[in-house]
VMD Tcl script that draws the C-alpha trace (Angstrom):
set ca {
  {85.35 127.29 105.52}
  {86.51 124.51 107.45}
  {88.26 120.57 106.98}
  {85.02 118.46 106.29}
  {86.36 115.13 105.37}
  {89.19 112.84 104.79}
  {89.86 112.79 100.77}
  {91.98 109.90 101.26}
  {94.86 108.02 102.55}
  {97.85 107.52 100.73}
  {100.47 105.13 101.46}
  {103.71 104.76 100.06}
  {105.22 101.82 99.12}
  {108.28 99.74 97.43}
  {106.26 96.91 95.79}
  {103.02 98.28 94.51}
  {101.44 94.67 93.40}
  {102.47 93.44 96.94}
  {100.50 96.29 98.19}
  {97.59 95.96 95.83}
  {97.05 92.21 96.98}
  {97.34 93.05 100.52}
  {94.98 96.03 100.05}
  {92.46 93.75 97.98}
  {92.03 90.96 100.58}
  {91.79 93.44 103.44}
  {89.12 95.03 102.35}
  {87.71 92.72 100.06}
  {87.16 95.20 97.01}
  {89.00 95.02 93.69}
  {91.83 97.74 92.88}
  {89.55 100.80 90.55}
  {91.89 102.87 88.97}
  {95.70 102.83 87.95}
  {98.97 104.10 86.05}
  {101.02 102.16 84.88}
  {103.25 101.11 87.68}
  {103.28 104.22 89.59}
  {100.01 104.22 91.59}
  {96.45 102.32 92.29}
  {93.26 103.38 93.80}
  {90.81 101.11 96.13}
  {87.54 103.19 96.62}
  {85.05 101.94 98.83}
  {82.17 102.99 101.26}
  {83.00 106.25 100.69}
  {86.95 106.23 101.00}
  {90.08 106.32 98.93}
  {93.08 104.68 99.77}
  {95.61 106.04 97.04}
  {98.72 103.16 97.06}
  {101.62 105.68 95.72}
  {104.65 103.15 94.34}
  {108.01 105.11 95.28}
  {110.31 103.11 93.48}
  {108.25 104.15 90.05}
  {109.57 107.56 90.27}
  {113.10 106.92 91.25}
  {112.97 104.59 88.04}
  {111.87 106.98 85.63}
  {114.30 110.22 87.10}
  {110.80 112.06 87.86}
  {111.47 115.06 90.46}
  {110.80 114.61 94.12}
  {107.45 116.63 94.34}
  {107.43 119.01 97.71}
  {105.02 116.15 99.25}
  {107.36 113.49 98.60}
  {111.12 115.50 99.62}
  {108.99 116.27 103.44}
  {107.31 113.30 103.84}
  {108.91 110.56 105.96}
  {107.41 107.12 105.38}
  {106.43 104.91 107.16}
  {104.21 104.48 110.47}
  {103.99 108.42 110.41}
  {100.00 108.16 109.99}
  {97.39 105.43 111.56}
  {94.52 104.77 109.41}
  {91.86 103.56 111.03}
  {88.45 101.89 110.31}
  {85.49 100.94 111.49}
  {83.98 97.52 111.99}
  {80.49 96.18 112.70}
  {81.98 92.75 113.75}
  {85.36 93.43 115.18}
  {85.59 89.33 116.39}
  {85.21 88.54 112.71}
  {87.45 90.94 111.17}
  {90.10 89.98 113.29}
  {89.98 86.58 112.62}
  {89.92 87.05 108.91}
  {92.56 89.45 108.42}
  {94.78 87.22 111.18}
  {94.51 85.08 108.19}
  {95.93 87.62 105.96}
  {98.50 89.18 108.27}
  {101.23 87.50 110.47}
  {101.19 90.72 112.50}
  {97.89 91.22 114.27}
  {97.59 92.38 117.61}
  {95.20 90.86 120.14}
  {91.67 93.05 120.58}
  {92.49 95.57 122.56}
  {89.77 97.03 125.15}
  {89.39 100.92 126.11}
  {86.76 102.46 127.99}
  {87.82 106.09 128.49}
  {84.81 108.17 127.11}
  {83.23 105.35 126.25}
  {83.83 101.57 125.11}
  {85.95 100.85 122.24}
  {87.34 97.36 121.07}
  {90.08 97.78 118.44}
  {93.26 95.90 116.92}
  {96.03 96.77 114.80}
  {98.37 95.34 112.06}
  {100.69 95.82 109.59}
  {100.63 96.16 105.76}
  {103.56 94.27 103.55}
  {105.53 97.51 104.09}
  {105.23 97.79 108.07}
  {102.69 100.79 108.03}
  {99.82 100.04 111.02}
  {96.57 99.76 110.57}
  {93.95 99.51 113.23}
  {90.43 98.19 113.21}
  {88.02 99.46 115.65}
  {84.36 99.26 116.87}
  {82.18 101.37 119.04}
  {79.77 99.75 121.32}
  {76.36 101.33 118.87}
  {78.05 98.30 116.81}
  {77.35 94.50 117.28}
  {80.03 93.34 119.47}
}
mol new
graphics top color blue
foreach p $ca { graphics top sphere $p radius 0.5 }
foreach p [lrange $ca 0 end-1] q [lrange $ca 1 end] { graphics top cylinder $p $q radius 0.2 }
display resetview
């Protein structure tokens, strides 16, 4: 047996409709699933990005699960995706965003444009293309 696939990402945050609007217009898909206030799923091309509100849980006395005592949020994990059109997406979510990075260029194994930014909460994202991709 061995790790085939990412199941998902989960973020954390304080304000989960913040989040969810952020999320929505960054990847331009509608929210799928949710619970009350506590959490929202965004599926899409074949990922999950589970948007966990802390606050919800704190409100409502529920127990610290072990995930959530050893978990330190915040900038502790990088999600990032992949682009066909990196000029494009950075100029739309620079719309979105007031912290976008330039395109960054790296040609170590082999060529790789990419940019970051942050979500409402401060967690990075980057964006990133190969060169099989339109550049």
């Amino acid at each position: 047996m061995s790790i085939s696939k990412v199941n998902e990402i989960v973020i954390y945050v304080e304000e989960l409709q913040i989040a969810i609007d952020f999320y929505e217009r960054i990847f331009e898909k509608k929210i799928t699933d949710t619970f009350e206030d506590r959490w929202a799923n965004l599926h899409g091309n074949g990922n999950l990005l589970f948007i966990i509100n802390k606050s919800y849980d704190r409100k409502h006395g529920i127990p610290k699960t072990s995930h959530e005592t050893n978990t330190i949020h915040g900038n502790t994990c990088v999600p990032v995706y992949l682009t066909d059109d990196i000029d494009s997406e950075h100029e739309r979510i620079s719309k979105i965003s007031d912290d976008v990075s330039e395109i960054c260029y790296l040609n170590i194994i082999m060529p790789y444009r990419f940019f970051t930014f942050k979500d409402p909460e401060g967690n990075i994202i980057e964006i990133g293309q190969y060169p099989e991709n339109k550049h």
